[in-house]
PDB file of N, CA, C and O in Angstrom, chain B, residues numbered from 101:
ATOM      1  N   UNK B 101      17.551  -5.221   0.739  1.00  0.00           N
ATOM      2  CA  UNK B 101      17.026  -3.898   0.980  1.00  0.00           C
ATOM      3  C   UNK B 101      17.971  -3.178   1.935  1.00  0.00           C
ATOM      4  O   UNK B 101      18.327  -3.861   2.896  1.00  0.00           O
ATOM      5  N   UNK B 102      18.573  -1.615   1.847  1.00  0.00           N
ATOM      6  CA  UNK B 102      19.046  -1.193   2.111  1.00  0.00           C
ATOM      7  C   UNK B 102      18.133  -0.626   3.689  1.00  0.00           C
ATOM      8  O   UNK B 102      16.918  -0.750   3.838  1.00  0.00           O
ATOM      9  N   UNK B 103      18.693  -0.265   4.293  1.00  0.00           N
ATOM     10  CA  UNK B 103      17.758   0.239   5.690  1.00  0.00           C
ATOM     11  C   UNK B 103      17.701   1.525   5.608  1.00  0.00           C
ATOM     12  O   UNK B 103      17.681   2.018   6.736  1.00  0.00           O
ATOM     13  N   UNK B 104      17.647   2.658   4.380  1.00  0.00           N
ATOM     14  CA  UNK B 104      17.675   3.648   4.273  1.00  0.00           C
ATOM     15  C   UNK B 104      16.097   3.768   3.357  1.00  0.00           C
ATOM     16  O   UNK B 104      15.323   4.723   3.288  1.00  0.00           O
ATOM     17  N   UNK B 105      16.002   2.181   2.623  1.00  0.00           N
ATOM     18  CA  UNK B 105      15.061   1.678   1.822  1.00  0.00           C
ATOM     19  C   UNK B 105      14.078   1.740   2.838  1.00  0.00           C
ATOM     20  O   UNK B 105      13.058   2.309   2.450  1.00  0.00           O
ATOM     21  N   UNK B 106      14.042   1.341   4.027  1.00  0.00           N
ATOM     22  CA  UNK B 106      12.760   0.564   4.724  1.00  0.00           C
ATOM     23  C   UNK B 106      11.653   2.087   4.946  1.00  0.00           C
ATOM     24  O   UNK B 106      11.987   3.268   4.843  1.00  0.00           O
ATOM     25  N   UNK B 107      10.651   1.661   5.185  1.00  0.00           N
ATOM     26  CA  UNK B 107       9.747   2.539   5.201  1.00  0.00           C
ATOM     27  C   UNK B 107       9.104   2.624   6.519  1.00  0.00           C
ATOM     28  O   UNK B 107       8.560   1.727   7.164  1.00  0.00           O
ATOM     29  N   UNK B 108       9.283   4.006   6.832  1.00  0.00           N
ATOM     30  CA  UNK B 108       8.946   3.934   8.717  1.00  0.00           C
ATOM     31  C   UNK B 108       7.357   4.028   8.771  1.00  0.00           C
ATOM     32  O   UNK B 108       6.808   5.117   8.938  1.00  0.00           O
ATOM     33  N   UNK B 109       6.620   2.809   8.620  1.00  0.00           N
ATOM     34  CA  UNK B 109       4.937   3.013   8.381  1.00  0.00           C
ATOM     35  C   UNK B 109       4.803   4.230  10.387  1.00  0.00           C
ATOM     36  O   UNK B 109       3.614   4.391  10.662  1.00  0.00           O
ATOM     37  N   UNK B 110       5.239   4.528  10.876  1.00  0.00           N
ATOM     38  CA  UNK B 110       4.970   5.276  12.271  1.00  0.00           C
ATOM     39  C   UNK B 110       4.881   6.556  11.734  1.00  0.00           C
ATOM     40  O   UNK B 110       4.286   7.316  12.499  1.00  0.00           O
ATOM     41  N   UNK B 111       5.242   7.055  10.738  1.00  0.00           N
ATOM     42  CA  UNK B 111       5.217   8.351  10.678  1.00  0.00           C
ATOM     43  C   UNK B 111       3.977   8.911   9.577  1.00  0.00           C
ATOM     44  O   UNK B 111       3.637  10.091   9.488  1.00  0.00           O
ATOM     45  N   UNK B 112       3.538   8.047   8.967  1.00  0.00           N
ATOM     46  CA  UNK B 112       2.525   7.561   8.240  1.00  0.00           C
ATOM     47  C   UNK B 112       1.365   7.553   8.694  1.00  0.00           C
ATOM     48  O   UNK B 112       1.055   6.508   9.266  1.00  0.00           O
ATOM     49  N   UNK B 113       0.304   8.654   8.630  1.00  0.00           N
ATOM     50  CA  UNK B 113      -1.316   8.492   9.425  1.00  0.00           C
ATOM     51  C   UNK B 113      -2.013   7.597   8.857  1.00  0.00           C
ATOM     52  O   UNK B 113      -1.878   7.083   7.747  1.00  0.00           O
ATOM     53  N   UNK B 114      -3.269   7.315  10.192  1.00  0.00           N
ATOM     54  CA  UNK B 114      -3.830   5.958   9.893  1.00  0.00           C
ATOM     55  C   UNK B 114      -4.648   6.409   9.007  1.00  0.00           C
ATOM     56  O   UNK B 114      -4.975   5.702   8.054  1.00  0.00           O
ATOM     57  N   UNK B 115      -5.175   7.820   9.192  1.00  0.00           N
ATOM     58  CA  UNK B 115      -6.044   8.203   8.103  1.00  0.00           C
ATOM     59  C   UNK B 115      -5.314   8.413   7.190  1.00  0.00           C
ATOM     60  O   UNK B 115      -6.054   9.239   6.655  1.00  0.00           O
ATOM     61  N   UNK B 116      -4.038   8.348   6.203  1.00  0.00           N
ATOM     62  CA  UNK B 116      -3.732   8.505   4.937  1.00  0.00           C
ATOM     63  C   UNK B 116      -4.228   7.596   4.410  1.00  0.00           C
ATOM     64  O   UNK B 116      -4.954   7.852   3.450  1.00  0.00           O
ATOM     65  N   UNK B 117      -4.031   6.090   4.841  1.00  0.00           N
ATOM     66  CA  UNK B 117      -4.749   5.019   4.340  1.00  0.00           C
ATOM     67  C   UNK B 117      -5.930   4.677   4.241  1.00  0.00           C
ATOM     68  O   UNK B 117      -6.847   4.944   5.017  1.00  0.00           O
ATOM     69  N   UNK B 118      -5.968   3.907   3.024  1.00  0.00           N
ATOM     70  CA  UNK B 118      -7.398   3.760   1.983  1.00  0.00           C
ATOM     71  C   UNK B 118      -7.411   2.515   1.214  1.00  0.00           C
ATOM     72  O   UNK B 118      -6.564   2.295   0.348  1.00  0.00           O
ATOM     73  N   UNK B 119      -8.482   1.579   1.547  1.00  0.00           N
ATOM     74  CA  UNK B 119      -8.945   0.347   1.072  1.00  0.00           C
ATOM     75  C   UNK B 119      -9.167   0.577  -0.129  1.00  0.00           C
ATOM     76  O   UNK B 119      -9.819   1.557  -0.487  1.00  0.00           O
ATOM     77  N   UNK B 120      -8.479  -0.600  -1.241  1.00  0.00           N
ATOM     78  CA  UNK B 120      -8.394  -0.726  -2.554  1.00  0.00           C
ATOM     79  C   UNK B 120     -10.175  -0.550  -3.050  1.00  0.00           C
ATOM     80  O   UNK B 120     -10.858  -1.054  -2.158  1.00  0.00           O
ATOM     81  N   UNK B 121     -10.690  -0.222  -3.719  1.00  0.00           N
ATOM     82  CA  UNK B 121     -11.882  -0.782  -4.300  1.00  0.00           C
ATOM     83  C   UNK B 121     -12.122  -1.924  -4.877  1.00  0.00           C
ATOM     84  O   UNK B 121     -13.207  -2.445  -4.617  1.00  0.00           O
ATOM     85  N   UNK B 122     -11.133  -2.670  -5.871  1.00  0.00           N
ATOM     86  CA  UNK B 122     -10.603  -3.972  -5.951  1.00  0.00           C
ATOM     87  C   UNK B 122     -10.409  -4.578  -5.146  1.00  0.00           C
ATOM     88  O   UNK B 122      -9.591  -5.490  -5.265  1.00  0.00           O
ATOM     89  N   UNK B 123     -10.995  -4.377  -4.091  1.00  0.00           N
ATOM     90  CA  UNK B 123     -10.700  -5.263  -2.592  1.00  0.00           C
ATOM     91  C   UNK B 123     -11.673  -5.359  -1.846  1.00  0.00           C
ATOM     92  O   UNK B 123     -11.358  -5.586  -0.678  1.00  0.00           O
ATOM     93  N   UNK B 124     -13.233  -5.240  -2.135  1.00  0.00           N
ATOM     94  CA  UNK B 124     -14.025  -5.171  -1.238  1.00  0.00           C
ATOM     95  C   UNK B 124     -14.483  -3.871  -0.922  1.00  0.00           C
ATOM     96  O   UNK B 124     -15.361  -3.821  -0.061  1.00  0.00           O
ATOM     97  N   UNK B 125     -13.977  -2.487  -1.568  1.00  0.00           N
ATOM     98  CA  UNK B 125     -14.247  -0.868  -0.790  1.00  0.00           C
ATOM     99  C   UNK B 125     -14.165  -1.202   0.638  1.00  0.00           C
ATOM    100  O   UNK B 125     -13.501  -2.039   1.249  1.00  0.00           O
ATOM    101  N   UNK B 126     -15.157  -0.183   1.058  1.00  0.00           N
ATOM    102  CA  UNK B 126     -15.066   0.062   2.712  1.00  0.00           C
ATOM    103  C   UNK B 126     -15.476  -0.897   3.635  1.00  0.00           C
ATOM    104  O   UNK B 126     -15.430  -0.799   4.861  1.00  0.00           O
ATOM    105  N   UNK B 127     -15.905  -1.888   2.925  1.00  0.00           N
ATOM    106  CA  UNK B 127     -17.055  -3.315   3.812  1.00  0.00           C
ATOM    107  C   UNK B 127     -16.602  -4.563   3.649  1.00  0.00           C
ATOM    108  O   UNK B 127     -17.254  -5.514   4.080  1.00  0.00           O
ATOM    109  N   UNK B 128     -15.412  -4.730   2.999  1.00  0.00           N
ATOM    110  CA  UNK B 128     -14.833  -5.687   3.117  1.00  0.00           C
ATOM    111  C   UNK B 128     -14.191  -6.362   3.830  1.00  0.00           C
ATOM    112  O   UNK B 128     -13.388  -5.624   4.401  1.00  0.00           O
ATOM    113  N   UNK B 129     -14.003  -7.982   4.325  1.00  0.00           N
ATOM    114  CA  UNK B 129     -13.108  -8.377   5.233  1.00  0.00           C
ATOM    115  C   UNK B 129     -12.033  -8.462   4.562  1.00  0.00           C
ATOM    116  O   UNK B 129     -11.169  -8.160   5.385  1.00  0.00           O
ATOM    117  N   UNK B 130     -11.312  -8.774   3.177  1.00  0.00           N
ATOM    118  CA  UNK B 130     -10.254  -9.037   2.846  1.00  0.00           C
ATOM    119  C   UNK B 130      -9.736  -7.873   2.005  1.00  0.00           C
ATOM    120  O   UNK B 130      -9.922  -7.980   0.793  1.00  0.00           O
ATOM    121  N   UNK B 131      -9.381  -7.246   2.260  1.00  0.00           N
ATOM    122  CA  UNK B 131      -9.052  -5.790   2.243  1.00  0.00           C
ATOM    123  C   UNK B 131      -7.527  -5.691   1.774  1.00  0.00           C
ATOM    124  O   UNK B 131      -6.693  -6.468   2.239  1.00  0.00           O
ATOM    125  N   UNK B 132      -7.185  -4.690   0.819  1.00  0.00           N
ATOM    126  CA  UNK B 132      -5.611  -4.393   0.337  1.00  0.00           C
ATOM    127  C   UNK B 132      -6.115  -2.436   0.456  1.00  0.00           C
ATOM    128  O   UNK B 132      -6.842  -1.783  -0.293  1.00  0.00           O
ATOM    129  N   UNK B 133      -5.173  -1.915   2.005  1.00  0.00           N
ATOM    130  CA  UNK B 133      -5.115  -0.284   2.300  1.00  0.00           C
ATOM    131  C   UNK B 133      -3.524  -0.259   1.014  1.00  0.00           C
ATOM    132  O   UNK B 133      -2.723  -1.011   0.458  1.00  0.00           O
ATOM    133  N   UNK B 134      -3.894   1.143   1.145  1.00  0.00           N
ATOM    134  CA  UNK B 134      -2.636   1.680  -0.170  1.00  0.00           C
ATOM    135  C   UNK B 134      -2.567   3.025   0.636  1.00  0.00           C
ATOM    136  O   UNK B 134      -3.426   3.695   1.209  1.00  0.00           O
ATOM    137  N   UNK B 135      -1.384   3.142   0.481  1.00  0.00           N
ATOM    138  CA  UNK B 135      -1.094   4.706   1.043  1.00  0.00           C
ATOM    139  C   UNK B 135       0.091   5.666  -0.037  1.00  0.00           C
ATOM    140  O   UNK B 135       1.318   5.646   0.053  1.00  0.00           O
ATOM    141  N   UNK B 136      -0.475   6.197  -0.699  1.00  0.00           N
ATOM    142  CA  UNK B 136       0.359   7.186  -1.502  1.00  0.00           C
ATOM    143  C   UNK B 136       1.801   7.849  -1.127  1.00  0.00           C
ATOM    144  O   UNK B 136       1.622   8.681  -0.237  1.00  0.00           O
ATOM    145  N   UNK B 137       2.914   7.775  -1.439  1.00  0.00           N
ATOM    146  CA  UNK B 137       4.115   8.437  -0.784  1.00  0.00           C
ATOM    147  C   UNK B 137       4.691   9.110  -1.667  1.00  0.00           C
ATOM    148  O   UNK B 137       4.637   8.619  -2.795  1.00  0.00           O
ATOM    149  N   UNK B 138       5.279  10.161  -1.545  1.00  0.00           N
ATOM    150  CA  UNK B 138       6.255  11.480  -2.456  1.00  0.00           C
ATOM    151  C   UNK B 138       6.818  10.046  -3.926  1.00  0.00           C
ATOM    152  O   UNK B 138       6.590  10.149  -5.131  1.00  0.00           O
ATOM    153  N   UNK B 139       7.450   9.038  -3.315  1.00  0.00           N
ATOM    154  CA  UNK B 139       8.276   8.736  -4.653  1.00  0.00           C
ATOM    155  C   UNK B 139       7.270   7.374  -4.548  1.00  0.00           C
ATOM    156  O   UNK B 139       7.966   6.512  -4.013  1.00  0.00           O
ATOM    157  N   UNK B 140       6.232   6.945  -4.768  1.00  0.00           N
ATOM    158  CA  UNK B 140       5.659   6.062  -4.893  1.00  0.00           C
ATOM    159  C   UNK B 140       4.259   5.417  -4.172  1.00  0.00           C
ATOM    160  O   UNK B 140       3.205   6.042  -4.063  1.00  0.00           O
ATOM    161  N   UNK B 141       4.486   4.041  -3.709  1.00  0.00           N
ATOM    162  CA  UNK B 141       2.834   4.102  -2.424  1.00  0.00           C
ATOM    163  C   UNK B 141       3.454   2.705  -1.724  1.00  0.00           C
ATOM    164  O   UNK B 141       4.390   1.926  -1.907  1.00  0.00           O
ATOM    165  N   UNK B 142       2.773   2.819  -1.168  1.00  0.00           N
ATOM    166  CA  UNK B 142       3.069   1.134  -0.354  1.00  0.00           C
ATOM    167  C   UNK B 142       1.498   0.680   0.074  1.00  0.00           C
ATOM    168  O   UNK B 142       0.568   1.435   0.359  1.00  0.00           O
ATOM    169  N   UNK B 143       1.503  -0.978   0.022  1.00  0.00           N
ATOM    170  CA  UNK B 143       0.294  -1.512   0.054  1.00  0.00           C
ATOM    171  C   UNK B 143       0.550  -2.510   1.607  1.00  0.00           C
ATOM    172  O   UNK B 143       1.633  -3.025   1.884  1.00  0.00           O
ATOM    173  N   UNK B 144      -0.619  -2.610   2.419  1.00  0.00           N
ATOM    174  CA  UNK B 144      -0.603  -3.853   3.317  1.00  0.00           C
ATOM    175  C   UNK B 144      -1.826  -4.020   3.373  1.00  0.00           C
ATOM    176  O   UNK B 144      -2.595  -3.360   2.674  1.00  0.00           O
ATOM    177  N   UNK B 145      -2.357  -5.250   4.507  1.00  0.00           N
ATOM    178  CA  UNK B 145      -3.131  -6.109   4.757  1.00  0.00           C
ATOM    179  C   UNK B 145      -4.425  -5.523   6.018  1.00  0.00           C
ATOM    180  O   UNK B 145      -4.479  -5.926   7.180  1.00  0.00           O
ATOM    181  N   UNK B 146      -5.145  -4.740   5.531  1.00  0.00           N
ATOM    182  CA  UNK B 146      -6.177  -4.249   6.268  1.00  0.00           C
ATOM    183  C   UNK B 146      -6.519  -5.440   7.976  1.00  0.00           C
ATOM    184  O   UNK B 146      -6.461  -5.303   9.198  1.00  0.00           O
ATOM    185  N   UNK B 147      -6.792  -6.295   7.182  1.00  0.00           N
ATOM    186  CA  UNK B 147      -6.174  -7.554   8.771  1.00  0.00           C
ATOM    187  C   UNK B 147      -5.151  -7.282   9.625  1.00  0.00           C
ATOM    188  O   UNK B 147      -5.128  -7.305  10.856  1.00  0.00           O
ATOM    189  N   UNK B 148      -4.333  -7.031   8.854  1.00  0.00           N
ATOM    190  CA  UNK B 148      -2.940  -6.998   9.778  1.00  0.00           C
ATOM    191  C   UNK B 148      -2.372  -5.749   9.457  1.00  0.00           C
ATOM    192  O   UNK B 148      -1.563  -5.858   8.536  1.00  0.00           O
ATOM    193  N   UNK B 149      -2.544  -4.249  10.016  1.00  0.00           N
ATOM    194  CA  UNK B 149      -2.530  -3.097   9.537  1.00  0.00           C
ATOM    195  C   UNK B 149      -0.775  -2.925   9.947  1.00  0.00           C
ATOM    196  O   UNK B 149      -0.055  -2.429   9.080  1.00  0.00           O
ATOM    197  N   UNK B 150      -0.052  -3.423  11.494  1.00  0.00           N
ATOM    198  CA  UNK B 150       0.812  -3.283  11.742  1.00  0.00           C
ATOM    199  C   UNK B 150       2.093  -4.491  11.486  1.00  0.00           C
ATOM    200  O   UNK B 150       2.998  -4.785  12.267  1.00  0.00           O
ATOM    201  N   UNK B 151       1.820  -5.034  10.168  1.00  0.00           N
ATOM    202  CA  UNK B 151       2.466  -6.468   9.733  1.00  0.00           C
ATOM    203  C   UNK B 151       2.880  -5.917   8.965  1.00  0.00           C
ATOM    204  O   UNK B 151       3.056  -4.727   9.227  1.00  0.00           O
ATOM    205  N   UNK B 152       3.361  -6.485   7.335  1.00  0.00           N
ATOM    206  CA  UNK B 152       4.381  -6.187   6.379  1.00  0.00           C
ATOM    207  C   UNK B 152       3.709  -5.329   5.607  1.00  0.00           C
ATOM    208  O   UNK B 152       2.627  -5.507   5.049  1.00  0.00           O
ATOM    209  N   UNK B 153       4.386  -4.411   5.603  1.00  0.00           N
ATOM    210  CA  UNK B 153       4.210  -3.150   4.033  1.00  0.00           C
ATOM    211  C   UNK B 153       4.668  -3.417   2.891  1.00  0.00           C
ATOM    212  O   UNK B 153       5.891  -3.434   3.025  1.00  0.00           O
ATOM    213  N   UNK B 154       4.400  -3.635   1.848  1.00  0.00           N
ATOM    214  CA  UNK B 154       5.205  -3.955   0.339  1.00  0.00           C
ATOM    215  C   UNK B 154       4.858  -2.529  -0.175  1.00  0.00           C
ATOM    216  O   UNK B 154       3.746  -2.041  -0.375  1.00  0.00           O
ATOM    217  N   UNK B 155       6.436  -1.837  -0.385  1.00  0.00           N
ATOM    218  CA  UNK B 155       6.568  -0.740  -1.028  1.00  0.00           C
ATOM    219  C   UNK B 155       7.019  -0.090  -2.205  1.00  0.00           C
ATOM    220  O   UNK B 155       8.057   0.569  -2.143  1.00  0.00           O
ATOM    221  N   UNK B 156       6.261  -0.198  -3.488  1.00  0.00           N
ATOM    222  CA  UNK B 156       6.542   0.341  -4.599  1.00  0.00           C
ATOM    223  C   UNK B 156       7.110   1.577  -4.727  1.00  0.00           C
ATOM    224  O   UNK B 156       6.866   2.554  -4.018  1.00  0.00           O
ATOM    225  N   UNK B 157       8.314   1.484  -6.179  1.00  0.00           N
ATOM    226  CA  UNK B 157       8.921   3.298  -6.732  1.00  0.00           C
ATOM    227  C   UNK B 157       7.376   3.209  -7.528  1.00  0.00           C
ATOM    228  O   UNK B 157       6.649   2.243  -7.755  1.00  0.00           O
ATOM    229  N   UNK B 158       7.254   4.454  -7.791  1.00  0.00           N
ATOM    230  CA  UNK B 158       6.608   5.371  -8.553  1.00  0.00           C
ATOM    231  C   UNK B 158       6.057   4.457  -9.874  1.00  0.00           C
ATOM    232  O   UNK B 158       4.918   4.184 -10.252  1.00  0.00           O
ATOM    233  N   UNK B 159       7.558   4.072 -10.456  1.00  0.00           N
ATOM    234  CA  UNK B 159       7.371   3.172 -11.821  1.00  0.00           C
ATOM    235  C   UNK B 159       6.916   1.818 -11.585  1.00  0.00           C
ATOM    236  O   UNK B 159       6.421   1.184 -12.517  1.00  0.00           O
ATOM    237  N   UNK B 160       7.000   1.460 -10.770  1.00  0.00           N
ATOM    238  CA  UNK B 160       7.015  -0.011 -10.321  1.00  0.00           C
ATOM    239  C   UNK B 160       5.281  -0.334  -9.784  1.00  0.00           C
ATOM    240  O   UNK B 160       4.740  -1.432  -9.914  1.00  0.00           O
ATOM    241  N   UNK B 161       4.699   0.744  -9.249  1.00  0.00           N
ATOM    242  CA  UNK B 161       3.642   1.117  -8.871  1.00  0.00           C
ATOM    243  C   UNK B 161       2.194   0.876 -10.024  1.00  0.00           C
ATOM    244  O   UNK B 161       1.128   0.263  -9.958  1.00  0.00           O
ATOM    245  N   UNK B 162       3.016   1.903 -11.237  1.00  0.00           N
ATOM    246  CA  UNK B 162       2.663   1.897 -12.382  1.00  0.00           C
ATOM    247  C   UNK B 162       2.306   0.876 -13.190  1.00  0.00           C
ATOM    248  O   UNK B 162       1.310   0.791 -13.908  1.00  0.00           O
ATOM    249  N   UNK B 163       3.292   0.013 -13.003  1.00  0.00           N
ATOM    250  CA  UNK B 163       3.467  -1.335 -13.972  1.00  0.00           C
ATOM    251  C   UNK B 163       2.492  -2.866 -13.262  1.00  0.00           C
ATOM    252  O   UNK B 163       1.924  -3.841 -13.755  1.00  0.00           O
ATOM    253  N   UNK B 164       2.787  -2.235 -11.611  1.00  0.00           N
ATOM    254  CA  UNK B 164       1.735  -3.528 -11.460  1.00  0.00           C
ATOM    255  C   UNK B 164       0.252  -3.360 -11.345  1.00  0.00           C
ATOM    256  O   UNK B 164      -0.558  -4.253 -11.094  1.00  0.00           O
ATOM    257  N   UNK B 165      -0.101  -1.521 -11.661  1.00  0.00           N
ATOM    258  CA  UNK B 165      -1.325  -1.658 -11.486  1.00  0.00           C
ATOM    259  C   UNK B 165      -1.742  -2.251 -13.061  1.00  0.00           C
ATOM    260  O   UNK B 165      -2.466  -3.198 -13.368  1.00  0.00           O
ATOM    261  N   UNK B 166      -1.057  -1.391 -13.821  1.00  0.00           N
ATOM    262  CA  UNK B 166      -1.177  -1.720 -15.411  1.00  0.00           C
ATOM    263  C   UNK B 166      -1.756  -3.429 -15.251  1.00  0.00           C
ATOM    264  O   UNK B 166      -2.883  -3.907 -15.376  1.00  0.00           O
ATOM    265  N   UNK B 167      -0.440  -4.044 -14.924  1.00  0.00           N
ATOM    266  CA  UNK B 167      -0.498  -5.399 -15.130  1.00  0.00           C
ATOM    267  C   UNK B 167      -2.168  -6.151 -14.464  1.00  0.00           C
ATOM    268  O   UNK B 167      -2.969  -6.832 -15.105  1.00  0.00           O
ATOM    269  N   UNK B 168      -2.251  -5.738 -13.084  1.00  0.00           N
ATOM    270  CA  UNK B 168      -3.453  -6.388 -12.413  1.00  0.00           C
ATOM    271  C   UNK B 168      -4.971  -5.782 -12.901  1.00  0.00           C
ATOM    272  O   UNK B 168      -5.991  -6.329 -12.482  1.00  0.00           O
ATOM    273  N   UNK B 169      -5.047  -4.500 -13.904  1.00  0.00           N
ATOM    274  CA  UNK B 169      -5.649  -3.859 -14.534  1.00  0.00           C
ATOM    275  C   UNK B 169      -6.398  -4.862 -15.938  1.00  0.00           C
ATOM    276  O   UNK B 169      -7.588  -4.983 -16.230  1.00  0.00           O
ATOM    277  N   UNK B 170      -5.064  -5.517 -16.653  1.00  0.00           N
ATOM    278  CA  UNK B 170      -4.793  -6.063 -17.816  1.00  0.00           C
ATOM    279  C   UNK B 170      -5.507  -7.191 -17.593  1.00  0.00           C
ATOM    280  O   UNK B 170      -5.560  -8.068 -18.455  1.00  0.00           O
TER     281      UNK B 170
END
């Protein structure tokens, strides 16, 4: 990953983020937040809000919801 790649979750409000419904909705302990971005979204660990972000393109986004959908 390029460091132009990385994603500055600081600039990112806490309120943009939103617990999967596939995850428990709002009352869940094991929780997947998603936060929507211009070229895609990035997902982390409602537990660990300031731990690792995994950040999808747009298409890539697409394909694994498809897939976990399927």
């Amino acid at each position: 990953m390029r460091e132009t790649d990385k994603l500055d979750t600081h600039v990112i409000s806490e309120k943009a983020w939103f617990k999967s419904s596939y995850s428990g909705g709002g009352s869940g302990s094991d929780c997947v937040e998603v936060v929507f971005l211009a070229d895609g979204a990035a997902l982390r660990d409602s537990k660990n809000p300031g731990g690792s972000v995994l950040r999808f393109a747009a298409d890539s986004m697409g394909a694994f919801l498809a897939h976990i959908k399927g």
